[in-house]
N, C-alpha and C positions, 0 to 999 in steps of 0.2 A: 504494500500500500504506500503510496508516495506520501512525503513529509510535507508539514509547513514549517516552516521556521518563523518563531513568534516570541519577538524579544530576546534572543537567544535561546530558547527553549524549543526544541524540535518536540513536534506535537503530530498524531497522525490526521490526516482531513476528516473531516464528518462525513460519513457515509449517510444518503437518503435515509429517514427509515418507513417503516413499512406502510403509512399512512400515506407518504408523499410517495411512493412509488404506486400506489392502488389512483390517486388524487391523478398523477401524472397519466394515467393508462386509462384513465378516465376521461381526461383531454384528449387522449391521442383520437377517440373511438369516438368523441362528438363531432370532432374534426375530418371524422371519415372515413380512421387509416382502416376499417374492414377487422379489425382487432376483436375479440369478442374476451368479455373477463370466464375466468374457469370455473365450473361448480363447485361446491362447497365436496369437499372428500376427493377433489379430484389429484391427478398428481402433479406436484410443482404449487397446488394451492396452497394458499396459508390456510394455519389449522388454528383449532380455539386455542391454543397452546401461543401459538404466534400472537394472536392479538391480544394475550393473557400477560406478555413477555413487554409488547407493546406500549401499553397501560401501564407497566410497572413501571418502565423505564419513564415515562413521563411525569409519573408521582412522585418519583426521584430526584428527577430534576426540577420540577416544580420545590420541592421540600428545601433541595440546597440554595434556590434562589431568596426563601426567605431570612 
């Protein structure tokens, strides 16, 4: 994964996470790319576990912001 360098501190970049890549694929598909989102169970879909993981991760960082 490529670095940023951030005050002298090498830091790795932010990777999308799973809400902006569904958000994004959601654009692409009103825009007409023929794209179609995957069934829930299907394979390569995100599972409850993903958007369980999801969630955490945003109540986390919601917590440290205070």
């Amino acid at each position: 994964m490529p670095l940023n360098v951030v005050a002298g501190k090498k830091m790795a970049k932010k990777r999308p996470g799973l809400w902006e890549n569904i958000r994004a694929k959601r654009r692409r598909i009103a825009a007409g790319s023929k794209e179609r989102m995957r069934p829930v169970g299907a394979k390569g879909a995100p599972s409850k576990a993903d958007f369980k993981a999801a969630s955490a991760k945003k109540k986390a960082r919601k917590k440290r912001a205070k």
